[in-house]
N, C-alpha and C positions, 0 to 999 in steps of 0.2 A: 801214603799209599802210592802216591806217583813216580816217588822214588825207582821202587823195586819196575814200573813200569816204564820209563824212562828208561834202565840200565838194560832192562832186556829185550824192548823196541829201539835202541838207538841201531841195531845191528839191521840190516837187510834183509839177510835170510828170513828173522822171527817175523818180521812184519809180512811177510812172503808166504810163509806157514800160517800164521794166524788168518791170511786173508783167505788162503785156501783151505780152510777147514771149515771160516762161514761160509763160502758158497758152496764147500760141499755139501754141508751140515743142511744149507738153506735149501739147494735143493734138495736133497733127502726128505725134509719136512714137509715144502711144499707138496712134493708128488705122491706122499703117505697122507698129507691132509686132503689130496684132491682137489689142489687148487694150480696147478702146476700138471699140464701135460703137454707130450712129446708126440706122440700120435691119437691122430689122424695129421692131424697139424698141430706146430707150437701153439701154444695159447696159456694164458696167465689167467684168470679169472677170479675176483675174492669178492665173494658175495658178503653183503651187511653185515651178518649172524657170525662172520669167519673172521671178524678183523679182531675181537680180543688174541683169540687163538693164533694169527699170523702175526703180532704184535709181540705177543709173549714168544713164540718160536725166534722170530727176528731175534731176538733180546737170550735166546739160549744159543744161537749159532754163534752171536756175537763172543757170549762170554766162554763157549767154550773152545772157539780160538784162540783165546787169550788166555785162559788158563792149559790148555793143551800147549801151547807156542813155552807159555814161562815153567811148565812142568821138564820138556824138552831141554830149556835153557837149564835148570839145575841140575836134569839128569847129564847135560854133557861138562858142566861145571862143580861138579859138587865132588866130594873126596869117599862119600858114603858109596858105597856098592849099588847098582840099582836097585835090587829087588828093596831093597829097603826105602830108597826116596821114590820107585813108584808105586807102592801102594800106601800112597800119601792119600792127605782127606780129598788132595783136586783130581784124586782119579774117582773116588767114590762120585764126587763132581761131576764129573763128564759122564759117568756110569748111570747117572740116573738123570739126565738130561736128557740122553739117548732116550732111556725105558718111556719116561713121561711124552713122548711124542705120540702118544697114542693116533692111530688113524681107524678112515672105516678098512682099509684093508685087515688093520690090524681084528678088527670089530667080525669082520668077514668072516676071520681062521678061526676067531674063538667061539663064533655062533656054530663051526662044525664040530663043535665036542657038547652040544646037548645043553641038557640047561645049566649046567657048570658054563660054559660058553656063555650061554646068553646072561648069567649074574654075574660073570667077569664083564662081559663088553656093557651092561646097562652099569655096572661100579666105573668102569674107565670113560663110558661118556657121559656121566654126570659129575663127576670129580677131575673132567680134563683140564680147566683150569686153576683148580686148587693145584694139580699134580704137578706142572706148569711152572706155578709159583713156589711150591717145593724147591723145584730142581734148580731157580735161578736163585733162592735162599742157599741151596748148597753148594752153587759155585762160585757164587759171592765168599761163601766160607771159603771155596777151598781157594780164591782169588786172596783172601788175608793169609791163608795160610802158608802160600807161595810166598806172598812178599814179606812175612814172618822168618822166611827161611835165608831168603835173600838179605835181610836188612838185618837181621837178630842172630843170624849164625857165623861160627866160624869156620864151617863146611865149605866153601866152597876155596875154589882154586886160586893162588895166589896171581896168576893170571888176569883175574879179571878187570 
């Protein structure tokens, strides 16, 4: 497994993109979880009850730098057409890392559609950590699946 990780962080750039995707990612999480704000003044704040949740976040921004970064790496080295190696399993990966980040913002918008709203937000804030552990179950996959591609294929560019 370190292989395919090794070949495609020796490069600059990817370790460059992948670091800017977790702080994007990171802040996006924190300021949708509410632990994380910008005005009035900075301030970080992670109460008791919040550290599985900014643990598990930590742990989705991380990997989906990394599998976003080595998704990149095969789309710009691979001989297959985009459309086909990106909707690979590490885009489902990142796709539902995104979704599982639930917040109270998010809580907010679906309590204004009635009580459909409030059985979605009372399902998304009881199941925020299973959803959580989902999403870094599926970018663990789509993390073999990349280095499957990498180490198992004859796809990519004689280049590399």
């Amino acid at each position: 497994m370190l292989s395919s990780f090794k070949l495609v962080f020796s490069h600059k750039f990817y370790i460059f993109l992948a670091s800017s995707i977790f702080v994007a990612f990171w802040i996006l999480f924190n300021v949708l979880g509410e632990l994380l704000f910008f005005l009035p003044v900075f301030v970080f704040y992670l109460p008791e009850d919040a550290i599985p949740v900014f643990v598990l976040s930590n742990a989705i921004s991380a990997l989906m730098g990394i599998v976003v970064s080595m998704n990149v790496y095969v789309i710009k080295n691979t001989k297959l057409k985009m459309s086909k190696s990106f909707f690979s399993g590490s885009s489902v990966g990142v796709i539902s890392g995104a979704c599982a980040s639930c917040s109270s913002i998010g809580f907010i918008l679906l309590t204004s559609f009635g009580s459909i709203g409030v059985a979605a937000s009372t399902f998304l804030s009881v199941y925020q950590i299973p959803l959580l552990l989902v999403s870094i179950a599926l970018l663990g996959w789509a993390y073999y699946s990349i280095h499957n591609k990498l180490t198992k294929s004859c796809m990519l560019n004689e280049s590399v």
